[in-house]
C-alpha positions as a printed NumPy array, in Angstrom:
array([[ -7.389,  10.014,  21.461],
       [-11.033,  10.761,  21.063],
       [-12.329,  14.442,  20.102],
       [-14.329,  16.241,  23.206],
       [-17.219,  17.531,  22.885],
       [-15.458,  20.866,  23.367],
       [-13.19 ,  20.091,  20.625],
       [-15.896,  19.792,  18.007],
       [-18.135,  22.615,  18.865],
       [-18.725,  25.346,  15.894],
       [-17.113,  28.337,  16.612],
       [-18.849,  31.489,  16.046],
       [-17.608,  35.349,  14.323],
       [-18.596,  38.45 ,  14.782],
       [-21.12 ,  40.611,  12.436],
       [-19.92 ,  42.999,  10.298],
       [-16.835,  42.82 ,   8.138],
       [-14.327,  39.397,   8.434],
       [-10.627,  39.04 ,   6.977],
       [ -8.367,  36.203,   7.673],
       [ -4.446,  37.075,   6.523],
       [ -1.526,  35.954,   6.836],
       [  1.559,  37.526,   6.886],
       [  3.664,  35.245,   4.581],
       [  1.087,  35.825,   1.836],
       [  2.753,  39.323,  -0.343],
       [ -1.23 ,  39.462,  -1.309],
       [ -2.171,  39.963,   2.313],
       [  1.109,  42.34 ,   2.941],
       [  0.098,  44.46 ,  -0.051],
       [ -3.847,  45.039,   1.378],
       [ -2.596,  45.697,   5.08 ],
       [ -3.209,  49.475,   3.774],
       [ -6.421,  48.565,   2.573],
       [ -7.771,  47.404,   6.415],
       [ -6.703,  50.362,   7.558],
       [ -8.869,  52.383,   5.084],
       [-11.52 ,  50.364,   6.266],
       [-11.322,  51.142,   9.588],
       [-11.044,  54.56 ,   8.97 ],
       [-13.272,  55.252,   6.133],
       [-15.546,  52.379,   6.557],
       [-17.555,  50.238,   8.93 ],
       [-14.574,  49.066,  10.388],
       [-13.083,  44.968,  10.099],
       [-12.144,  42.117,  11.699],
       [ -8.842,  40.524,  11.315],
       [ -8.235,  37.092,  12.095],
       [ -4.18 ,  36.288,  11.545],
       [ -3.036,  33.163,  10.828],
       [  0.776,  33.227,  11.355],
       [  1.907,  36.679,  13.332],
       [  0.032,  37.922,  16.239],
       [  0.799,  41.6  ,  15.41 ],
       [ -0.196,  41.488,  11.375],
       [ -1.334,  43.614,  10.291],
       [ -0.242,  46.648,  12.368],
       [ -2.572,  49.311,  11.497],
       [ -5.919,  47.418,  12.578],
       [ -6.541,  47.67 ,  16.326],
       [ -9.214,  44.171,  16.437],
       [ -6.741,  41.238,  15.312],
       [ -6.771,  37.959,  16.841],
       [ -4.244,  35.654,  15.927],
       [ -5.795,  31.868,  15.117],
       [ -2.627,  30.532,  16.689],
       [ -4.354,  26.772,  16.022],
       [ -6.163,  27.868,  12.652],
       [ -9.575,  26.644,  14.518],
       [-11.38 ,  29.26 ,  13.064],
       [ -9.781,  28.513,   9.271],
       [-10.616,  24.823,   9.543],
       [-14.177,  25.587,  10.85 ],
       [-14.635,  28.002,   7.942],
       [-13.042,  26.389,   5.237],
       [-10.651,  29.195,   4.334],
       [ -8.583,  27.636,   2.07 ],
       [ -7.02 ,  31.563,   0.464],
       [ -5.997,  34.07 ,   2.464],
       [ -6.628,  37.051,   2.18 ],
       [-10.522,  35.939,   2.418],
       [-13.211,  38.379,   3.324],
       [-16.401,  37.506,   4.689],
       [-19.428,  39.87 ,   5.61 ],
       [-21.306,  38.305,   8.83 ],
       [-24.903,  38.762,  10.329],
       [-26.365,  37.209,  12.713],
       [-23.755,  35.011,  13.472],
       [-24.32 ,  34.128,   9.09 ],
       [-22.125,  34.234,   6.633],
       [-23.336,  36.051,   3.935],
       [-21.451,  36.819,   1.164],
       [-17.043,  35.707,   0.835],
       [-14.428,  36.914,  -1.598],
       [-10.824,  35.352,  -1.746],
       [ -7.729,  37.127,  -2.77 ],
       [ -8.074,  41.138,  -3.834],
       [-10.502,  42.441,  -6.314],
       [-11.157,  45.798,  -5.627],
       [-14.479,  45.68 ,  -7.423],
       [-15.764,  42.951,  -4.537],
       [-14.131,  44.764,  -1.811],
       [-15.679,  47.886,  -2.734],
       [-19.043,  45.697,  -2.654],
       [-18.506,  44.297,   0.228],
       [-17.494,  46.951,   2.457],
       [-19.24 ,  49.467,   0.977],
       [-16.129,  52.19 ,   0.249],
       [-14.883,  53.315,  -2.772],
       [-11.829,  53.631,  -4.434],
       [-10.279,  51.086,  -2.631],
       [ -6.761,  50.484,  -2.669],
       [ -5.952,  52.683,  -5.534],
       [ -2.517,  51.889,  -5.184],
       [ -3.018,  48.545,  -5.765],
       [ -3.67 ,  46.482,  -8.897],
       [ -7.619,  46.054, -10.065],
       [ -7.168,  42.281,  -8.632],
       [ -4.681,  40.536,  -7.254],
       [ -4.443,  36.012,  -6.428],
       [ -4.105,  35.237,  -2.992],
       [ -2.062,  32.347,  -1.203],
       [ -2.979,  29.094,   0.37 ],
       [ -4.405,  29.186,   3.902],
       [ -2.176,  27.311,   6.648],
       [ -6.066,  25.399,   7.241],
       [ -4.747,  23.435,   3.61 ],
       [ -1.407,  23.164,   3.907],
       [ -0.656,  19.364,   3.859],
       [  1.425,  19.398,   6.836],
       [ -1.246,  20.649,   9.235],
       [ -4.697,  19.607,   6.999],
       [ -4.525,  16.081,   8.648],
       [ -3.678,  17.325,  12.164],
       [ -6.425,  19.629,  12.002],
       [ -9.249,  17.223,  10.953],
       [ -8.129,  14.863,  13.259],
       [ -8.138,  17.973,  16.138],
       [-11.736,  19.645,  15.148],
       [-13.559,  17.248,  13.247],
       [-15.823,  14.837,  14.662],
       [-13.753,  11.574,  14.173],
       [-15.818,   8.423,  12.901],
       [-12.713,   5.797,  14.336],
       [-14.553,   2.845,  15.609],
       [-11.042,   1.114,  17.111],
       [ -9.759,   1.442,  21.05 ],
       [ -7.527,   4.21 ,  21.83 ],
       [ -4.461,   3.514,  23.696],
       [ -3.457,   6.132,  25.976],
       [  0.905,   6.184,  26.331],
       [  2.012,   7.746,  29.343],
       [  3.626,  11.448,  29.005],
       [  7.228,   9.664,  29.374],
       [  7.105,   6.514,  27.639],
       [  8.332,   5.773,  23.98 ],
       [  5.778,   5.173,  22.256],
       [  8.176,   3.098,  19.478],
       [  8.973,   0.729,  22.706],
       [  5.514,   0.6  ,  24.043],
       [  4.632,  -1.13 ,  20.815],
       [  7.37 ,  -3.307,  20.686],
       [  6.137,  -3.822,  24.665],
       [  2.758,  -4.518,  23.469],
       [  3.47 ,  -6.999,  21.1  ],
       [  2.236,  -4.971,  17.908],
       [  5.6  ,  -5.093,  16.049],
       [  6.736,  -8.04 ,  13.901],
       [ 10.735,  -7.512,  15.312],
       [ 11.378,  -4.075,  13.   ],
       [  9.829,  -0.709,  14.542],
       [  6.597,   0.18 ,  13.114],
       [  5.102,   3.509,  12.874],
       [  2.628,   4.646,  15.735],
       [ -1.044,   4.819,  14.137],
       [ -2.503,   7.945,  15.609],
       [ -5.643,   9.107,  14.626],
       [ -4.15 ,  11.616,  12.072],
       [ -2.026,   8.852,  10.461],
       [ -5.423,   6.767,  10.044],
       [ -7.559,   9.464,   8.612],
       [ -4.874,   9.844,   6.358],
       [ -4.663,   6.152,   5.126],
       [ -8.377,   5.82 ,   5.015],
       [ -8.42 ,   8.654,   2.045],
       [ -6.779,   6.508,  -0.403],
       [ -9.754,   4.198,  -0.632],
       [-13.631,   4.896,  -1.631],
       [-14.223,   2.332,   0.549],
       [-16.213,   2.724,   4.403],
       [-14.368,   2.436,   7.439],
       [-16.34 ,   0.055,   8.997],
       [-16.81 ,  -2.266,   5.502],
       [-15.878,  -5.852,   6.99 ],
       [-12.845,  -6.973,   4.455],
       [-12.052, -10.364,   5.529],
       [-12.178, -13.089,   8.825],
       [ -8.236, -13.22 ,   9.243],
       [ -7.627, -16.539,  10.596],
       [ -6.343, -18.084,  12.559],
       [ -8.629, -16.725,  15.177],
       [-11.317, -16.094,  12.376],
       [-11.944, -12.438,  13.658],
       [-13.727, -10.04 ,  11.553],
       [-11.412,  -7.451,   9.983],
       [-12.832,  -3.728,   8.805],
       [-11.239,  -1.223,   6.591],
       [-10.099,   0.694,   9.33 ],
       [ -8.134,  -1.883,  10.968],
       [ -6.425,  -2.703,   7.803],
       [ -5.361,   0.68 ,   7.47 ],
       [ -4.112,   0.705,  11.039],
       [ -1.815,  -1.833,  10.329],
       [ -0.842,  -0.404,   7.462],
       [  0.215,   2.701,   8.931],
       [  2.36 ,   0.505,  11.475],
       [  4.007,  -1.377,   8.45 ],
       [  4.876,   2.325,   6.907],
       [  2.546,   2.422,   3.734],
       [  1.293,   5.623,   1.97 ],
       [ -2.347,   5.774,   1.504],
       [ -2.37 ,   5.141,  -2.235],
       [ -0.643,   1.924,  -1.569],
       [ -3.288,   1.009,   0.616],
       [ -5.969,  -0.609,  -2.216],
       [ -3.131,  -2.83 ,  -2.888],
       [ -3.186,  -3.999,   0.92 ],
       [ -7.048,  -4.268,   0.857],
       [ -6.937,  -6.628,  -2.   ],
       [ -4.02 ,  -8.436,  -0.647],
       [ -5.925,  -9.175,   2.634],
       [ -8.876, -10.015,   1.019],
       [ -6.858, -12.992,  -1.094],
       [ -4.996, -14.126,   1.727],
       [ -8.165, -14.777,   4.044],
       [ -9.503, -16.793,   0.956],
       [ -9.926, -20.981,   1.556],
       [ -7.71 , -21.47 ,  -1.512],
       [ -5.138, -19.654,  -0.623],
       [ -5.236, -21.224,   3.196],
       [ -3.514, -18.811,   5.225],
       [ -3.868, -20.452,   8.542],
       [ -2.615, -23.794,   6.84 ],
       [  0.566, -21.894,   5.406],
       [  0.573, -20.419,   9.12 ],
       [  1.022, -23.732,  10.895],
       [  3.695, -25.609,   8.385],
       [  6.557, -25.849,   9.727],
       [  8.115, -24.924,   6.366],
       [  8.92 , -21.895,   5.129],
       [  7.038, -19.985,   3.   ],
       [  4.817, -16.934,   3.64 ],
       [  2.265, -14.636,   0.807],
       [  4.287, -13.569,  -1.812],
       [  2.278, -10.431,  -3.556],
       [  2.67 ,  -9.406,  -7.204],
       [  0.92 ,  -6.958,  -8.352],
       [  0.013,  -5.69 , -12.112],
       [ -1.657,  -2.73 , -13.917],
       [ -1.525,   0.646, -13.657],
       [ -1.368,   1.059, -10.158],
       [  2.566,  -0.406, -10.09 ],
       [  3.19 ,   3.23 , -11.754],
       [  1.072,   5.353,  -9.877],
       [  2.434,   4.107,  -6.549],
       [  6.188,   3.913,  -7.99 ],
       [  6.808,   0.473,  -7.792],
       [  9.722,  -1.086,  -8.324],
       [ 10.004,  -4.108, -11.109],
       [ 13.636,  -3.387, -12.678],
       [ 17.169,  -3.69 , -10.485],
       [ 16.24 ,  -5.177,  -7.226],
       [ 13.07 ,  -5.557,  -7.629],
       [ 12.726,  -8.837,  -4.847],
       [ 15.169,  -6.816,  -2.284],
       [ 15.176,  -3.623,  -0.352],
       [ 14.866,   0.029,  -1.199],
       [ 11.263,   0.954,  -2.726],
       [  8.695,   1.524,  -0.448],
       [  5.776,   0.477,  -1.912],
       [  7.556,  -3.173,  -2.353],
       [  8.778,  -3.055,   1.135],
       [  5.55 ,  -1.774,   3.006],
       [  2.743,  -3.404,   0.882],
       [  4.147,  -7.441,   2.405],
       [  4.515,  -5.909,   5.144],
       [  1.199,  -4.21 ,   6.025],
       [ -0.523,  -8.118,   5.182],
       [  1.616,  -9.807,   7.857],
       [  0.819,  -7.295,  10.148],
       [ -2.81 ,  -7.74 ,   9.921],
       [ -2.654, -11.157,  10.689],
       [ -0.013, -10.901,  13.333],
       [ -1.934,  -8.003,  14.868],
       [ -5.763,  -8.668,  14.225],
       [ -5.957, -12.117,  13.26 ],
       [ -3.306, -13.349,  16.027],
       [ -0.965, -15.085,  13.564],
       [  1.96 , -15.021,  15.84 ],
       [  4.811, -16.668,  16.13 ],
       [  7.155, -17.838,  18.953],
       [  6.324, -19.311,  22.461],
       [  2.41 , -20.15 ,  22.132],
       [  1.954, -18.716,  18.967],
       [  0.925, -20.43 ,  15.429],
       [  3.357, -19.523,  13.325],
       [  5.274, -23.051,  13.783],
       [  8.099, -22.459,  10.543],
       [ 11.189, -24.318,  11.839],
       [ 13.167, -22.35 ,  10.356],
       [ 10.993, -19.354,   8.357],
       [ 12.614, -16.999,   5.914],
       [ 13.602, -12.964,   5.767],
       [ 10.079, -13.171,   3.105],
       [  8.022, -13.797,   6.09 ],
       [  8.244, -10.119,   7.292],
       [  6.518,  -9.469,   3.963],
       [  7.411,  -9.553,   0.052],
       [  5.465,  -7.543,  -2.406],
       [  7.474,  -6.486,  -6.141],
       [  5.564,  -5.414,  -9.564],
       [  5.731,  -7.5  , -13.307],
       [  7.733,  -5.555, -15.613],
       [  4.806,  -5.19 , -17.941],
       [  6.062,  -2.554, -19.911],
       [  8.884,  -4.18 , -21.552],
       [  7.339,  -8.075, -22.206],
       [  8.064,  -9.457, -25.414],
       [  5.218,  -9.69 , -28.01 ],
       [  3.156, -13.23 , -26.991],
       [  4.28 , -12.649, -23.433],
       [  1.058, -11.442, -21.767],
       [  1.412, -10.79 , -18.158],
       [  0.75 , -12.578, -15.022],
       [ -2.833, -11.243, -14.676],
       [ -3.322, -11.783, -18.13 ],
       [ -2.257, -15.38 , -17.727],
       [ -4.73 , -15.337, -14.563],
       [ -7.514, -14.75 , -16.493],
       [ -8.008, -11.071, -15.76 ],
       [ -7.944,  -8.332, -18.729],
       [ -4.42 ,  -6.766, -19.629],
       [ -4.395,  -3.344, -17.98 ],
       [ -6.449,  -4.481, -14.973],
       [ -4.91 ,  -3.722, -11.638],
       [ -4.68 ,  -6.729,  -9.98 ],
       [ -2.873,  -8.893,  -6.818],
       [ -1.19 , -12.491,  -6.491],
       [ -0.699, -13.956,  -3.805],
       [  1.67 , -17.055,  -4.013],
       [  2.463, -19.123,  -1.131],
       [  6.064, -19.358,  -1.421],
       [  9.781, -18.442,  -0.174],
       [ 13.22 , -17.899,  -1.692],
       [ 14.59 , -16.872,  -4.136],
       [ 16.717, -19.703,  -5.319],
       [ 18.991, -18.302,  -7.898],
       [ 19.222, -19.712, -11.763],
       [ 22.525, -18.739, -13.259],
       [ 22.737, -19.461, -16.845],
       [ 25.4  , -16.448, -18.763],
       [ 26.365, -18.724, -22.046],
       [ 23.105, -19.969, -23.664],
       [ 22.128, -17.983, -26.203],
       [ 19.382, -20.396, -27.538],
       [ 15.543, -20.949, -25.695],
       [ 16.328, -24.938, -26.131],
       [ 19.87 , -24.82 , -23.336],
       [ 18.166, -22.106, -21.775],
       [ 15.011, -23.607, -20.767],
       [ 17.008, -26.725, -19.795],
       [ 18.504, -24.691, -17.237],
       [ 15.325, -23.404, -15.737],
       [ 13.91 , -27.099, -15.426],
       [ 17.126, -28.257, -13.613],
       [ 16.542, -25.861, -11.406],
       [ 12.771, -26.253, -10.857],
       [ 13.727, -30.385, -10.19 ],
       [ 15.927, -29.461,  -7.227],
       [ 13.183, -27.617,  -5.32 ],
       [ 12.137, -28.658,  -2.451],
       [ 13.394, -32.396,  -2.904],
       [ 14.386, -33.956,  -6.379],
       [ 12.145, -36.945,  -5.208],
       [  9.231, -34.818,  -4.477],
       [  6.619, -32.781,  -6.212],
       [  6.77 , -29.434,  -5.496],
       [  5.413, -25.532,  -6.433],
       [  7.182, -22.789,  -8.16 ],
       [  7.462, -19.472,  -9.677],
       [  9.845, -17.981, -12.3  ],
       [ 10.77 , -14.463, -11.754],
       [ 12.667, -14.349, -14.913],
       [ 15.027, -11.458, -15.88 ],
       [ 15.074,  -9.437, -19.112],
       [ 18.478, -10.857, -20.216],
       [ 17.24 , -14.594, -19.985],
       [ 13.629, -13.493, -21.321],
       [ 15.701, -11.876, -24.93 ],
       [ 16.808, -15.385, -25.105],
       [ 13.46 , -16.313, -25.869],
       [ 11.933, -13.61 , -27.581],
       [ 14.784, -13.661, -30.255],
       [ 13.684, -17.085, -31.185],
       [ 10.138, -15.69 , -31.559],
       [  8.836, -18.164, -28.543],
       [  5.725, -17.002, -26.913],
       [  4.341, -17.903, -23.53 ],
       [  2.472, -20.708, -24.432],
       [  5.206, -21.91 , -26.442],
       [  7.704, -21.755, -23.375],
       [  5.091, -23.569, -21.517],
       [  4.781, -26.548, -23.815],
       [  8.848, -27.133, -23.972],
       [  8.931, -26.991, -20.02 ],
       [  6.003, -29.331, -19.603],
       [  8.441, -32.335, -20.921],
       [ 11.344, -31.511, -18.921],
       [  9.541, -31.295, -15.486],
       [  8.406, -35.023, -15.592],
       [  9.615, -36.98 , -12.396],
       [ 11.074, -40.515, -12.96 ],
       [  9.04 , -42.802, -11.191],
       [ 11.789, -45.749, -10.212],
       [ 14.265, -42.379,  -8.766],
       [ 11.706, -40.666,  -7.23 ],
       [ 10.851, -43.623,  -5.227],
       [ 10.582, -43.999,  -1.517],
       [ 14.38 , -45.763,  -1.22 ],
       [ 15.398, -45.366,  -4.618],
       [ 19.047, -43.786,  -4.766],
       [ 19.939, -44.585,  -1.188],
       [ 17.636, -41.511,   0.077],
       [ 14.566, -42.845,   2.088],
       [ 12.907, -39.801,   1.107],
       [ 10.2  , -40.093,  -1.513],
       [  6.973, -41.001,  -3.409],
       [  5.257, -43.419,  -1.875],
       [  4.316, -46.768,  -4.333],
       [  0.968, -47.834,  -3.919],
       [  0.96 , -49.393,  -7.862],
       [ -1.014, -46.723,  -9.889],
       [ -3.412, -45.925,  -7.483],
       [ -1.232, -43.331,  -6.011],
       [ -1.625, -39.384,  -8.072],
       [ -0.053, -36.547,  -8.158],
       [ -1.07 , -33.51 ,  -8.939],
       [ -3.414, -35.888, -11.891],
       [ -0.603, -38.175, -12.87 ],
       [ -0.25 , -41.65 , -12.291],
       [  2.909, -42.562, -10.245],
       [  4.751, -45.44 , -12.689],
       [  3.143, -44.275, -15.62 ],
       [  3.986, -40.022, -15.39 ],
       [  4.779, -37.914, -12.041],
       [  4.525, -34.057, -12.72 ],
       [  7.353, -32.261, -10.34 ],
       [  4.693, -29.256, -10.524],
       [  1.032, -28.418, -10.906],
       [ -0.822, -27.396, -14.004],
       [ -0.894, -23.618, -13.374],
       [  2.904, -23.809, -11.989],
       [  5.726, -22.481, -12.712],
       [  3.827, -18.659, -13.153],
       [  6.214, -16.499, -15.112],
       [  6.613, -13.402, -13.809],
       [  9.077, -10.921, -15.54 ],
       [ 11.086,  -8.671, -13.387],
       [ 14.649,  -7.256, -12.889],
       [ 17.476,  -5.547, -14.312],
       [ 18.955,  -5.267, -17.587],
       [ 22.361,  -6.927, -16.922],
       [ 22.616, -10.106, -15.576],
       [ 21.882, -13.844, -16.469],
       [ 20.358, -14.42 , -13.635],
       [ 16.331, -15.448, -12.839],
       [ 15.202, -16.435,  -9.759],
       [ 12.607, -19.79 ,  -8.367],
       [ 10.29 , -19.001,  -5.985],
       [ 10.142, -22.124,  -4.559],
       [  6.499, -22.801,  -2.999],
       [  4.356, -24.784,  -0.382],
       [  1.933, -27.892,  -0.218],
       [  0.126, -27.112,  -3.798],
       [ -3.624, -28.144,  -4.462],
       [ -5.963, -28.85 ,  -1.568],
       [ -3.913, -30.132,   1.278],
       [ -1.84 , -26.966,   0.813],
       [ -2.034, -23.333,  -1.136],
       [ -3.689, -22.393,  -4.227],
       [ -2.194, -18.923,  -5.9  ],
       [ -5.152, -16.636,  -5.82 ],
       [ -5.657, -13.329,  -8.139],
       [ -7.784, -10.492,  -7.173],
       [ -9.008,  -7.079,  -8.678],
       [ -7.646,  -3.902,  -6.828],
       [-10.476,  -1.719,  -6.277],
       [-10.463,   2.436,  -4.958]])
């Protein structure tokens, strides 16, 4: 709903002496006696009440600001504030009680002997966080570029945006004007900066859509330079989000995120880290998939592109944090490992789906451990078929490995052995299962290998290692992934900016 022209017109107040009180301010109690001295020794005052119509009793011109119009167009932020007015100027303010300014101001001495020589005041209702937004939304001239929706007087709004297609199946959260404002504060960033063309419908996306969405998906506004940075990786060619739109497998963007920003925003990388119950992890997925549901048309169902035959619960949207913290020594993380400095807040996207778990409670060397992992990683997908992954390992497999002193790159080199295919099984035909590589001699590759010679059952820059998780448990996760390379999804990392 737009502002009128009404709505945004500057008030005006009276000459002569201003005060605007409340009566839930014990400041603004204790100088009631001081109006009144005013008014009767003095030029008279005033009073402009935020909260009670009849505060304070002894002053005869009150009006109450029942919608704190006046406070927002004034920026009182303390009450009590006094102002002296001419000519429809301010001209001089003081906030809380000094009886040195008030006896400047209004020209009376002694004032208030009763009273302490000063005296702090308390926040105006204009500030409080529960009406600051409202009010902004209500006076201020709004600089929203998007269509309003009028909802009639009697319809639910939550099922007139299920009605209107908005929702991805879960209730989102309406994005009034107030709720946008709001999300558009936690980034530096102008409303109308174009972010990203969302496929598949290739239509330009702006800041402020992206925070309308995530509004619907239920983020806070300092989550919302993750989302930016996640939409602007998603709507990259290497990462191919209309491609991973239209398989009919079924992986969606996974996000990780690293740096700083996992703490600020209290995100959750310990005990559940892939499920439910943090917000940040649950909203952040969620805010991407809405933005291409909602602006790039990324649907799916009757007529729509989103063809998974079968799709996963990740598809609504999956978002979790690296334990940084608590990585063993030669154990840099992800973004590290990305190419990005340690510290720097950053977001992966991986096109992927899961998780598959990896139980392994006995092995208490990296050598049986690591064999584990790779058995694992072979089954994805197909045993006969190359394949993407990531590791979300857990703390109790990752001990294994730091208490034999192995680093990253030293995991990385054992695993590389284990993952290589056998060319005669993986075969089209071979072991009764039609399902394969198909032999073409060596001129058939993949992923740079030459099929008779040495098939890799992953890419160079796959599995990523991401630590996350609990204390307890021997238990990691695979992330098992898409189409890797160029006829699929390449994991993209991005800075998070303000």
């Amino acid at each position: 709903m737009s502002a009128t022209d009404s709505d945004v017109s500057r008030p005006q107040l009276p000459d002569g002496l201003v005060a605007f009180v409340k009566r839930d301010c014990p400041t603004c109690v204790d100088v009631a006696s001081v109006f009144e001295e005013i008014c009767f020794r003095g030029p008279g005052i005033t009073i402009y009440t935020q909260d009670d119509p009849t505060f304070p009793e002894g002053v005869d011109s009150k009006h109450h600001d029942h919608d704190l119009r006046l406070s927002w167009y004034f920026e009182v932020e303390t009450v009590p504030t006094l102002m002296y007015v001419q000519d429809g100027t301010e001209m001089a303010r003081t906030v809380g009680w000094s009886r040195t300014n008030w006896e400047a101001m209004t020209g009376v001495d002694e004032l208030g002997m009763e009273l302490p020589e000063t005296r702090p005041g308390c926040g105006s209702l204009s500030v409080d966080p529960n009406f600051a937004g409202e009010l902004a939304v209500k006076f201020g001239e709004t600089t929203l570029q998007s269509r309003r929706v009028e909802f009639a007087v009697l319809e639910d709004e939550y099922e007139a945006i299920f009605d209107r297609g908005w929702s991805d199946g879960l209730p989102v959260v309406p994005p009034t004007e107030q709720r946008v404002t709001q999300m558009l504060a936690g980034t530096r960033r102008q409303p109308d900066e174009v972010v990203a063309v969302v496929p598949p419908t290739l239509v330009e996306c702006t800041v402020e859509k992206i925070a309308i969405n995530a509004v619907m998906a239920g983020c806070r506004p300092e989550y919302f330079p993750v989302v930016l940075a996640a939409v602007e990786a998603a709507c990259t060619d290497q990462f191919n989000m209309h491609g991973l739109l239209c398989t009919l497998w079924f992986s969606g963007p996974i996000i990780i995120v690293n740096g700083a920003i996992r703490r600020r925003i209290g995100m959750n990388s310990d005990k559940n880290a892939l499920g439910q119950g943090n917000r940040a992890n649950s909203t952040i997925g969620r805010a991407l998939q809405l933005v291409v549901r909602n602006v790039g048309g990324g649907k799916p169902g009757v007529g729509g592109i989103d063809r998974s035959a079968l799709g996963a619960p990740s598809k609504v949207g999956w978002c979790f944090a690296e334990d940084e913290e608590n990585l063993p020594e030669g154990w840099e993380p992800l973004s590290v490992t990305r190419g990005f400095e340690r510290g720097q807040d950053t977001v992966t996207l991986f096109a992927g789906h899961g998780p598959i778990g990896c139980i392994d409670q006995i092995s208490r060397t990296p050598e049986s451990l690591i064999r584990t992992l790779a058995q694992q990683l072979q089954g994805v997908g197909n045993r006969k078929l190359p394949s993407e992954a990531m590791i979300v390992m857990t703390p109790e497999h990752m001990n294994v490995f730091e208490a034999a002193g192995w680093t990253k790159g030293k995991f990385y080199e054992e695993l590389e052995p284990l993952l290589q295919m056998d060319p005669e099984s993986s075969a089209r035909g071979a072991q009764g299962i039609e399902e394969g590589i198909p032999t073409r001699g060596n001129e058939e590759t993949v992923f740079g290998s030459v099929a008779g010679q040495k098939i890799r059952k992953l890419p160079e820059w796959s599995p990523m290692v991401v630590r996350a998780g609990g204390g307890a448990g021997g238990f990691s996760a695979i992330l098992e992934g898409w189409v890797p390379g160029a006829k699929g999804s390449t994991p993209i990392t991005r800075a998070i900016a303000g």
